[in-house]
C-alpha positions in Angstrom: 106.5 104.9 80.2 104.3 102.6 82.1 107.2 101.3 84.6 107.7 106.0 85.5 104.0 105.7 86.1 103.7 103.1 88.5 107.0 104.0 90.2 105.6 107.5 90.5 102.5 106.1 91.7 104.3 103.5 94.7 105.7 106.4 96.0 108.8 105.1 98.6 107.5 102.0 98.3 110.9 99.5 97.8 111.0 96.8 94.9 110.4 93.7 97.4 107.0 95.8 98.7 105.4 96.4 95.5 106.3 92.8 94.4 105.0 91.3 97.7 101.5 93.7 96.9 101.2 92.6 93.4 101.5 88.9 94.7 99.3 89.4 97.2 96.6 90.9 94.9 97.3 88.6 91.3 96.6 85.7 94.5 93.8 87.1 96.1 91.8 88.1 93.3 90.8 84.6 91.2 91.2 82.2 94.8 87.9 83.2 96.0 86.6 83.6 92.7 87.2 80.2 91.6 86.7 78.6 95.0 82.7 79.6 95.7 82.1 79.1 91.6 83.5 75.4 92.3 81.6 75.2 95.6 78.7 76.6 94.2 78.6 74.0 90.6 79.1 71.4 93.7 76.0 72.3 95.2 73.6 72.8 92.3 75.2 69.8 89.9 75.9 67.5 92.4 73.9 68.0 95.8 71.2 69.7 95.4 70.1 69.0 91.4 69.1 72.3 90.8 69.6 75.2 88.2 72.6 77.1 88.5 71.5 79.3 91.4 74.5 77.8 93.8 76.9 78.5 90.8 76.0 82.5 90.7 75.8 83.0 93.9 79.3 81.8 94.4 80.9 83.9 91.4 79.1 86.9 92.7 80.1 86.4 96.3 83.9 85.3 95.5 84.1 88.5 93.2 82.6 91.0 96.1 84.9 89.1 98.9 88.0 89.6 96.0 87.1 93.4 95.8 86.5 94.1 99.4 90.1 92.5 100.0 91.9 94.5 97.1 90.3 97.4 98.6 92.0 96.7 102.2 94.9 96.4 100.3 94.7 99.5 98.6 93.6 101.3 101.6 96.1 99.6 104.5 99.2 101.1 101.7 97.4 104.8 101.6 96.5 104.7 105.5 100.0 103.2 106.7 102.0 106.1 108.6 105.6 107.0 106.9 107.2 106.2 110.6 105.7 103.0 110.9 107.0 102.1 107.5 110.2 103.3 108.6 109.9 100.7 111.8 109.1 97.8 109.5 111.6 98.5 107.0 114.5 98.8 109.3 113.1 95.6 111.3 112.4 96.7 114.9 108.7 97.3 113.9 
């Protein structure tokens, strides 16, 4: 039931695209994320001695650059005309 929904919802998007998307997304997600938290406990533990501003800061950053990125994501597969699709899938695009 779940597999008919998200088929439905891909549209003529092929096996290899979908799976190249999910990749994409399940990687860009937690990579900034965790890299600015890290950066972040560096600063405030390490550097700087100080409360966990640093660390916040970082997780809140990493988890608005994450969304913004899904978002292009989202929106580059929605925005993407059928012919140039049709160029790229083919190879001469």
């Amino acid at each position: 039931m779940i597999m008919k929904r998200l088929h439905k919802a891909a549209g003529d998007m092929t096996s290899s695209e979908a799976i190249v998307k999910l990749a994409i997304t399940v990687f860009f997600v937690p990579v900034p994320i965790v890299a600015l938290t890290i950066a972040g406990l560096w600063l405030d533990y390490y550097k700087l001695n100080t409360t966990p501003l640093f660390l916040a800061l970082g997780a809140v950053l990493g988890t608005l650059i994450s969304f913004v990125g899904v978002c292009k994501i989202i929106a580059y597969g929605h925005s993407c005309p059928q012919s140039h699709l049709e160029r790229h899938n083919k190879g001469t695009g």
